[in-house]
C-alpha positions as CSV (number, residue, x, y, z in Angstrom):
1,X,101.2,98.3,114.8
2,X,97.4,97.8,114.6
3,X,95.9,94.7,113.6
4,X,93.3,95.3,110.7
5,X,92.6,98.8,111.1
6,X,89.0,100.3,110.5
7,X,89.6,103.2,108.1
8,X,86.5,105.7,108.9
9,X,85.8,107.6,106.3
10,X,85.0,110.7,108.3
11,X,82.2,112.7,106.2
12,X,80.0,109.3,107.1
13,X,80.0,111.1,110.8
14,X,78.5,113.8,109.6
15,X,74.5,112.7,109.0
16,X,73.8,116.5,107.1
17,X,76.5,116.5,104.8
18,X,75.0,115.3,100.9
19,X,78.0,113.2,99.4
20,X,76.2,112.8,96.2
21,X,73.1,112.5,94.5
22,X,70.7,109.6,94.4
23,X,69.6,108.0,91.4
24,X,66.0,107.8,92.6
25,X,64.5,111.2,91.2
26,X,61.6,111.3,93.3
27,X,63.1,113.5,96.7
28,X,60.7,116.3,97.4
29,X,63.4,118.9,95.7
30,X,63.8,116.5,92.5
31,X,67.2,115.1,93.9
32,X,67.6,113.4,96.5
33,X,71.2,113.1,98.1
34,X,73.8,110.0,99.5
35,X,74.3,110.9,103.1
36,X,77.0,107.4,103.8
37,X,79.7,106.8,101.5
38,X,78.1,103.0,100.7
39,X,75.1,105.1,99.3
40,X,77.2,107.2,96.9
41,X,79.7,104.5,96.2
42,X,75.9,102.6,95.0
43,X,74.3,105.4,92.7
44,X,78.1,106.1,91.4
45,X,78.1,102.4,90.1
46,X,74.7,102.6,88.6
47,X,75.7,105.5,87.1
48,X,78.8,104.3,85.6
49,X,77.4,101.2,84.4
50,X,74.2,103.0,82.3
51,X,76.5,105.2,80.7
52,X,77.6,104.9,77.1
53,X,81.9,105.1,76.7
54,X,81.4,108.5,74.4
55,X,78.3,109.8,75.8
56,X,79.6,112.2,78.0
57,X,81.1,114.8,75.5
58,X,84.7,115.8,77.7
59,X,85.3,112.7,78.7
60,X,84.5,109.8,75.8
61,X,86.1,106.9,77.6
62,X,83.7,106.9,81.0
63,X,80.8,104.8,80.8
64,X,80.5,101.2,81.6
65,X,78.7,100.7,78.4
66,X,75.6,98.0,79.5
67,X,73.6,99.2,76.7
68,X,75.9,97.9,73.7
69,X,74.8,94.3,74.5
70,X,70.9,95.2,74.7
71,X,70.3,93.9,71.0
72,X,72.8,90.7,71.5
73,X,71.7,87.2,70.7
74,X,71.5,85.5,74.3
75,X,74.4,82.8,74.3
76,X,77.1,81.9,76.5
77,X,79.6,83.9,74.7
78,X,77.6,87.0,74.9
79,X,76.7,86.3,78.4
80,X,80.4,85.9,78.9
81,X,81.3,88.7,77.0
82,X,79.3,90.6,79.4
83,X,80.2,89.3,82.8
84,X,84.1,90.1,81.8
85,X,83.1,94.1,80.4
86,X,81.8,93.9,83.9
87,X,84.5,92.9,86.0
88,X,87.1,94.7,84.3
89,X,85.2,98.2,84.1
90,X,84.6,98.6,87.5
91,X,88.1,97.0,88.5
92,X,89.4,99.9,86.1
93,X,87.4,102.9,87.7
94,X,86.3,101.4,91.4
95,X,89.3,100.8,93.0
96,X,87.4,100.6,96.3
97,X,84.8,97.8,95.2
98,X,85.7,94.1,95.1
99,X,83.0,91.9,93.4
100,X,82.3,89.5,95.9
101,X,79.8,87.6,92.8
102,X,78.9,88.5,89.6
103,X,76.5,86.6,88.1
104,X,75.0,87.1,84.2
105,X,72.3,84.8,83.3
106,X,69.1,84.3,81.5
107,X,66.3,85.3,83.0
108,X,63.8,82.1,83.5
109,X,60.8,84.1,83.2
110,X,61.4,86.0,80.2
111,X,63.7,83.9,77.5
112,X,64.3,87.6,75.9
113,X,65.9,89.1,78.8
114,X,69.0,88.7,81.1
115,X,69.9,89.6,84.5
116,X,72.9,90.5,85.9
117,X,73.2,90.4,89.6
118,X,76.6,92.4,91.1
119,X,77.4,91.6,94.9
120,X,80.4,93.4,96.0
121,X,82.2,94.6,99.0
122,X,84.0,97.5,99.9
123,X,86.8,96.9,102.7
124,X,88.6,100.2,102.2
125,X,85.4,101.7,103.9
126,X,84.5,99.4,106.7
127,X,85.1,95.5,106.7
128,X,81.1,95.5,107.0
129,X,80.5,97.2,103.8
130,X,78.1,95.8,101.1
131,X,76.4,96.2,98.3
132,X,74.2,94.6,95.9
133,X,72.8,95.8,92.2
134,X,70.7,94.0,89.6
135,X,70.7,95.1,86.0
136,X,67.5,94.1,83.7
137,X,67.9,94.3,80.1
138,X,64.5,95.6,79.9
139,X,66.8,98.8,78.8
140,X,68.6,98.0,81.8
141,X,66.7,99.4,84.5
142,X,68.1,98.9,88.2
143,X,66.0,96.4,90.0
């Protein structure tokens, strides 16, 4: 029996095959596309995350739902609030990714805005495998 297999996802050996579709919309067809499954794994966060639970007509429960705490007060209990809707959306629909930290603070140089830093790993797809995302607020754009 081996000791700590590495499970090789195998469309990662395969440098032409598109697995998804970046979020950066500036590829020189529009769309640019997630070659590694870290990549895809990344933009299907973001994506997840800036969605609105009810935005997307057939299915009303995906979406992370960042936006409803754009107009909060800034407090610990919001901040809070936040850092759990957090955790326990992408526990629910990212099996694959376990927050490594999660961090949801005021931003020191802009009393009106927060930032939420996300640094997670993904074991089931090499033990190597990282990732990090910061959310901004500012209409939470990706930093």
């Amino acid at each position: 029996m081996p000791i700590n297999p590495t499970f090789i996802n195998t469309n990662n050996l395969n440098p032409n095959l598109g697995l998804g579709i970046s979020l950066n919309f500036s590829g020189p067809g529009l769309f640019n596309s997630t070659y590694s499954t870290q990549e895809a794994i990344k933009a299907n966060l973001v994506n997840y995350m800036l969605t609105s639970p009810g935005e997307i007509p057939l299915n009303p429960s995906f979406g992370g739902g960042l936006r409803e705490f754009l107009f909060e007060q800034i407090n610990d209990g919001n901040l809070n609030n936040i850092k759990t809707n957090v955790q326990d959306k992408i526990a629910e629909v990212f099996p694959m990714v376990v927050i490594s930290e999660l961090n949801v603070f005021q931003d020191p140089s802009n009393e009106n805005s927060i930032l939420i830093e996300l640094f997670y790993n993904m074991p089931s797809i090499s033990p190597t495998a990282t990732g990090s995302l910061q959310f901004s607020n500012n209409t939470f754009n990706v930093i």
